[in-house]
C-alpha positions in Angstrom: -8.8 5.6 13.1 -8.8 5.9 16.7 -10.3 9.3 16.8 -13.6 7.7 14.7 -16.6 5.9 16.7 -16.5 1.7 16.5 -19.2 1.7 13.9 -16.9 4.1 11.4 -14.2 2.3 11.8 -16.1 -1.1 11.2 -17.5 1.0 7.6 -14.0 1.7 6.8 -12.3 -1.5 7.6 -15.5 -3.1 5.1 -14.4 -0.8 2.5 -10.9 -1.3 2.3 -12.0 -4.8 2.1 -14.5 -4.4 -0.6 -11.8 -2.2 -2.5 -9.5 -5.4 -2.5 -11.2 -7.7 -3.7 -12.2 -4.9 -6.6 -8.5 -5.0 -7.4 -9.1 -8.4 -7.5 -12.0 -8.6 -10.1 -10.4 -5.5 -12.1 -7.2 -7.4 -12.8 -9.3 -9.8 -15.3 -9.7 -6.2 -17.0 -5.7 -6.6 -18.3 -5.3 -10.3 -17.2 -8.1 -12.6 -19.0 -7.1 -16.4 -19.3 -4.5 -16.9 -15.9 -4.1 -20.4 -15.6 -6.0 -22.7 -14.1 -2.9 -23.6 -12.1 -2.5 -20.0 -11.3 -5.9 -19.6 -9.8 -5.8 -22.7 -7.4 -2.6 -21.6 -6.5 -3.7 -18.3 -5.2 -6.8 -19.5 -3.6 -5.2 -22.1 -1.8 -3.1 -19.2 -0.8 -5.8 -16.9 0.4 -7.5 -19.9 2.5 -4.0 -19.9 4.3 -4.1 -16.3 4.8 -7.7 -17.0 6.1 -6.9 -19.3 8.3 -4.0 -17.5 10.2 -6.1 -14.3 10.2 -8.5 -16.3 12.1 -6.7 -17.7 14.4 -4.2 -14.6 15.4 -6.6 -12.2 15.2 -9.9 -13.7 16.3 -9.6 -16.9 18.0 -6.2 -15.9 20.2 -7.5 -12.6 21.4 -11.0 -14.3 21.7 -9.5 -16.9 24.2 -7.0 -14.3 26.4 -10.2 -11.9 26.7 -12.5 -14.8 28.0 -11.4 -18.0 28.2 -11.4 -20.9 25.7 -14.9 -22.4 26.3 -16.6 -19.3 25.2 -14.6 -19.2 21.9 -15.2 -22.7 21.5 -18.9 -22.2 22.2 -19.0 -19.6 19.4 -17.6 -21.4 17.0 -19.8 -24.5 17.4 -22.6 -22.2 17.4 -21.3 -21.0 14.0 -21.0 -24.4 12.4 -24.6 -25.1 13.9 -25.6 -21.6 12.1 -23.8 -22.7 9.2 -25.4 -25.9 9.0 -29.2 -24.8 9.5 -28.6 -22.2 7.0 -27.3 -24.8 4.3 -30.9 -26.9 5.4 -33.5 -23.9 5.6 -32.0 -21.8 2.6 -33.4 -22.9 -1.1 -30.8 -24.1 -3.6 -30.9 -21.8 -6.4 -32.8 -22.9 -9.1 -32.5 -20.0 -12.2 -35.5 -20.0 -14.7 -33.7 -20.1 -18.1 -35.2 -20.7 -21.8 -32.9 -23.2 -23.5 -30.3 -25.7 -21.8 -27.6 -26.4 -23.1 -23.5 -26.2 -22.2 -23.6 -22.3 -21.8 -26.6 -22.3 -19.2 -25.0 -24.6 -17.4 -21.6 -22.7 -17.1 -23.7 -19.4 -16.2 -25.7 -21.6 -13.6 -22.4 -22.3 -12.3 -20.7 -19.2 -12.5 -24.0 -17.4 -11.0 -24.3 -20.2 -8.0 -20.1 -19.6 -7.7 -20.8 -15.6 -7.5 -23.5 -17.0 -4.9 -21.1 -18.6 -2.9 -18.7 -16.2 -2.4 -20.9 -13.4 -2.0 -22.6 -15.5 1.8 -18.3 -16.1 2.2 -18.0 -12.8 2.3 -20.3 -11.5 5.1 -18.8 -13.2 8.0 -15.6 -11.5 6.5 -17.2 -8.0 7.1 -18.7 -9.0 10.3 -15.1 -9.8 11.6 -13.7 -7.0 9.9 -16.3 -4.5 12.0 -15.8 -6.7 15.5 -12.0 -6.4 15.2 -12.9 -2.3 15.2 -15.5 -2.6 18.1 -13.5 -5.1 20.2 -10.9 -1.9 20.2 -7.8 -3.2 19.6 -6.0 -1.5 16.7 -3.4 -3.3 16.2 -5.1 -6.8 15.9 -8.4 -5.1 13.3 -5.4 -3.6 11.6 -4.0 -7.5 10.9 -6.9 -8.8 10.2 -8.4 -6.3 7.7 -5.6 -6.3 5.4 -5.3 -10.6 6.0 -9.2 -10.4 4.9 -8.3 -7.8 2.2 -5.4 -10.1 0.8 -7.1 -12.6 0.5 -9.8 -11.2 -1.5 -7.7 -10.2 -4.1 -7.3 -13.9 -5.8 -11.1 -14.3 -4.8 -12.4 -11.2 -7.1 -9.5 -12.2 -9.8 -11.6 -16.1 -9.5 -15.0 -15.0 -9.5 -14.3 -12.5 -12.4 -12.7 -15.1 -14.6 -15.1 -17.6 -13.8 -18.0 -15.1 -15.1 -16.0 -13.7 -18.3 -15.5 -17.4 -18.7 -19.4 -17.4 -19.1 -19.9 -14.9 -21.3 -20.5 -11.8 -19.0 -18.4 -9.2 -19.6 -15.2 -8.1 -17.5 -16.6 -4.5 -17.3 -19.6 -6.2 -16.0 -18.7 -8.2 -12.8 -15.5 -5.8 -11.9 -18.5 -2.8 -11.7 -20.6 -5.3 -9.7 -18.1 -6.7 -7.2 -17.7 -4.1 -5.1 -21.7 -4.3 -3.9 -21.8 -8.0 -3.1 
């Protein structure tokens, strides 16, 4: 990928990413009721992943390029972002006819979809600063650590909305755009 300019490689590294977790949401296509057991498993396995992607391919780099106060900077500034945005952004609040047990399930499952959707763009922004920042190796990692772990995410979300009533063929088709 060497040969392609920062911003193509940070296109491809977000596609590869996007086509995991569409593995992900496809697998409810042949796979419909895994276990609850199952699914808490694998995303307590993909917050692992997360979490060692982050700190062997971001933070570590981050602090041998320039030092740990600037990486610690950036990641209070992040939480601060974080926080703000929880504040300033509306909760979602869906219009819907009739209450009842299955709105409330789609409310979930939509605000769920919601959630992992916002989870998701840091993901690609790290995915495309790993390319930029130029070191192969390290983008390399952490794309397929990012891409890994989005397989038991799009397998979650997926069940969660065919849990709902929306179809399988539905959210796999839509999963790749969020």
């Amino acid at each position: 990928m060497a040969k392609y300019s920062p911003a193509v490689q940070g296109l491809i590294g977000g596609l590869v990413i996007t086509a995991f977790n569409t593995v992900g949401a496809l697998l409810v296509l042949i796979w419909r009721r895994p276990s609850e057991r199952f699914l808490d498993t694998a995303l307590g396995f993909a917050a692992g992943v997360m979490l060692t992607a982050s700190f062997t391919s971001l933070i570590l780099p981050g602090i041998a390029a320039g030092g740990i106060w600037p990486v610690l900077a950036g990641l209070a500034l992040g939480a601060l972002a974080l926080d703000l945005a929880d504040h300033l952004v509306p909760h979602l609040h869906l219009i819907s006819g009739r209450e009842g047990h299955a709105t409330k399930r789609i409310k979930a499952v939509w605000l769920f979809i919601l959630a992992i959707t916002l989870h998701n763009m840091p993901e690609g922004l790290a995915v495309g600063v790993g390319w930029g920042w130029g070191n192969h190796k390290d983008a390399l990692e952490l794309m397929l650590a990012i891409g890994i772990q989005n397989l038991p995410e799009g397998l979650a979300v997926a069940v969660s909305a065919l849990s709902a009533g929306m179809g399988a063929y539905f959210y796999a088709s839509v999963v790749g755009i969020r």
